[in-house]
C-alpha positions, 0 to 999 in steps of 0.5 A: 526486519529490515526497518524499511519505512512503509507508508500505509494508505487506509481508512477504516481505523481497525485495518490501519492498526492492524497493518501497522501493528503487525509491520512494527511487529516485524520491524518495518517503521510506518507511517499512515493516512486515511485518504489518497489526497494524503497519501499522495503528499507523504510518498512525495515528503517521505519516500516510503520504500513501500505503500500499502494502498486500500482501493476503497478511499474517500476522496479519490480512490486508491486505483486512482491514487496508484496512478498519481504516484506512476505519473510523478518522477519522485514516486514512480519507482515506488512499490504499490500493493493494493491492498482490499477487501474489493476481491470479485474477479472484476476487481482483481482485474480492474486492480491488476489492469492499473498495474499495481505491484501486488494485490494482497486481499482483506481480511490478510493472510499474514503469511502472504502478507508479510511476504509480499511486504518482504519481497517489496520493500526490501528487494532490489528497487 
């Protein structure tokens, strides 16, 4: 419980107040977004120690989203967990060709879950 702020990029209402309620659970601050073109405006405003990044997005899509963040000075640093019920080995491979941080498929595991989130946002940046 380190109230490390994490920023929470999803768009189906359901998945996004289950993310948060089980970070909030843990301590962790929150702050969230139903599009990438959002998203992409908060990691630069706020700085989260972490964004937890749906591929699936309308608008731009998340893939393209965690490039956005990669090529930007005030985020690049930023951990990206793609975080998606997209989980066919094409999907895997496109998301760990992009480059993300991890990969955490939905519906979660919360253990596997919450230890990504731990390793993350709390571990040496």
């Amino acid at each position: 419980m380190s109230g490390e702020l994490i920023l929470i990029v999803e768009d189906q209402p359901l998945n996004r107040k289950l993310v948060r309620d089980v970070l909030q659970a843990k301590g962790y601050r929150t702050l969230e977004t139903e599009t990438a073109e959002e998203g992409l405006r908060v990691a630069q405003e706020q700085h989260p120690a972490l964004i937890l990044m749906d591929i699936q997005l309308p608008g731009i899509n998340g893939i393209e989203a965690f490039r956005q963040i990669r090529a930007d000075p005030k985020t690049a640093r930023i951990p990206v967990v793609a975080l998606t019920a997209s989980v066919t080995p094409t999907d895997r491979s496109q998301i760990t060709a992009a480059g993300f941080d991890a990969f955490v498929g939905k519906p979660i595991n919360l253990k596997e879950f919450l230890d990504t989130v731990k390793r993350l946002a709390e571990g040496p940046r």
